[in-house]
C-alpha angles and dihedrals in degrees: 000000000000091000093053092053092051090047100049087044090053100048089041082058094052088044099247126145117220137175116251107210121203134163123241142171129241096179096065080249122127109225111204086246096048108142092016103146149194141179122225121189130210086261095058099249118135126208118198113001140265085207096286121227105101101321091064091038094060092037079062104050095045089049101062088048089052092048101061088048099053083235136127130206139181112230127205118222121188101221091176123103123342085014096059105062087046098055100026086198103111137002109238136317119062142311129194135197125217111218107197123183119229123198138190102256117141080240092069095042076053094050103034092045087056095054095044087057086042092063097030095051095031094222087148119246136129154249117237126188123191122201121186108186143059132279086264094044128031113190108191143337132216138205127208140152124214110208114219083255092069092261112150108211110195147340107007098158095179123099124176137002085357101054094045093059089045088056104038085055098052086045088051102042137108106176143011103318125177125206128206106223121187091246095029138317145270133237115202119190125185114217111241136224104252105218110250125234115200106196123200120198125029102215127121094292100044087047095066093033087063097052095047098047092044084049087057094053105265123133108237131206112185111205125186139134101237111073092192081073099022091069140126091234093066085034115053095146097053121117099205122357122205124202103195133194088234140324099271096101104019100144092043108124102021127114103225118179130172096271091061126078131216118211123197120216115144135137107268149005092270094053089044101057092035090061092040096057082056099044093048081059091054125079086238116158090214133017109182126178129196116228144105111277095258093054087046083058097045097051088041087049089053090044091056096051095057094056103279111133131217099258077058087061099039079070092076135091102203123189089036125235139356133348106242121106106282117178107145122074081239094045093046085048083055097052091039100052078038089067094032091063089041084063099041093052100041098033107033103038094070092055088068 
């Protein structure tokens, strides 16, 4: 969601309204999809994805007409029989997307750029989005974030029995969970901590690795000695780069924990096993270096000897990423973030 967030920052700060399109669930039901968004601007560019396929392609269209009118709709989609091989999003029964205007007040600047630190710093927190109307109508829609301390930032037009539920719900929620109220519903969504990838080393193949991995929704450091590297022009992606003294204490500093991953990249075998001992001390849920097979032994042999066990170097995914026949800097980024996402899905979600 960080790019979202980014996004709907960004667009707030040029003045510009916008839809912001979720998907949400009438039934009571979680589609696999539930609190999937995307934002689509009065120009009918999206940024991020709903699942694509005609579901997103009709959000889209709505969006630019409701748009010019200030306005915002839910809109019914029949993801059962034909529906459902052409869109390959959920099997059977409807879904609905919320359409929620979005306009330039300095409220919602207030609002969107909390929730854009929320997701960026991990203090906890979430996203809470208010709907009074029908299905056929929809009167009005609110945006608030509630900060991990209880803090309510916004437009929370909800008091009473109603608003303690809303807020009950977003405290005790883990993922996307929508709440019926008598004149509308409610959609709370926790922010989630963004797996960190610390990248080290800022050469060809480090340089796609990042922008693919920042495009996947992984927020990506770059480390390495040399600026003229280590720079925000070769890095545009990056969400924080470090230009170090040397690599000898490359991970000092950083705040590393299982669900993050650490990807080595540098320019040489010394650097690499120099950042490797570091990164086995660390709780890091993938540690991944670049490197032929015979340079990998020789730097786990030399590990070993100075006091690192095998379950250490069972840590590592060496070489790094996917099997598939990998040769360019573009195609290697591509197998790394590959296995990266493999991890993510198989190893973190069932960490909750």
């Amino acid at each position: 969601m960080n790019t979202i967030a980014r996004a709907a920052c960004e667009l707030l700060d040029r003045q510009e309204p916008f839809i912001l399109a979720t998907i949400v669930s009438h039934s009571g039901s979680t589609p696999r999809t539930a609190g999937s968004r995307m934002i689509i601007t009065a120009a009918g560019r999206g940024i991020g994805t709903i699942g694509g396929g005609l579901l997103e392609a009709g959000a889209m269209s709505r969006a630019v007409e409701l748009i010019g009118k200030g306005q915002s709709a839910l809109m019914p989609f029949d993801l059962s029989d034909n529906n459902v091989a052409t869109m390959d999003m959920i099997c059977g029964g409807q879904a609905d997307v919320l359409l929620a205007f979005v306009s330039p007040t300095e409220l919602n600047r207030t609002v969107f750029d909390q929730w854009r630190r929320m997701l960026d710093q991990r203090p906890g927190g979430c996203l809470i989005t208010v709907v009074r109307g029908s299905q056929e109508n929809i009167e009005a829609v609110a945006h608030c974030v509630a900060t991990a301390a209880g803090e309510i930032i916004g437009d929370f037009p909800l008091s009473g029995g109603e608003g303690e539920m809303a807020l009950n719900a977003a405290a005790g929620s883990t993922g996307p969970r929508w709440l019926a109220l008598e004149t509308g519903f409610v959609l709370a969504e926790p922010t989630r901590r963004v797996p960190g990838t610390y990248l080290f080393g800022a050469g060809h193949v480090a340089r796609y690795t990042a922008a693919v991995a920042a495009m996947a929704g992984f927020r990506v450091s770059v480390s390495d000695d040399r600026a003229e590297y280590a720079n925000r022009e070769r890095f545009s992606d990056a969400h924080e780069i470090r230009v170090l003294e040397n690599f000898d204490d490359a991970i000092s500093g950083l705040s590393v924990g299982r669900e993050d991953f650490i990807v080595i990249l540098t320019r040489g075998h010394l650097h690499d096993k120099t950042v490797l001992a570091q990164a086995l001390r660390t709780d890091a849920g993938y540690i991944g270096m670049i490197g032929s097979r015979r340079k990998r032994n020789a730097i786990y042999g030399a590990l070993l000897e100075e006091g690192f066990s095998e379950a250490d170097i069972d840590r590592v995914h060496s070489p790094i990423g996917l099997s598939i026949g990998a040769e360019t800097p573009e195609e290697i980024a591509v197998s790394i973030v590959a296995e990266m996402i493999r991890h993510r899905a198989h190893s973190f979600t069932a960490h909750g």
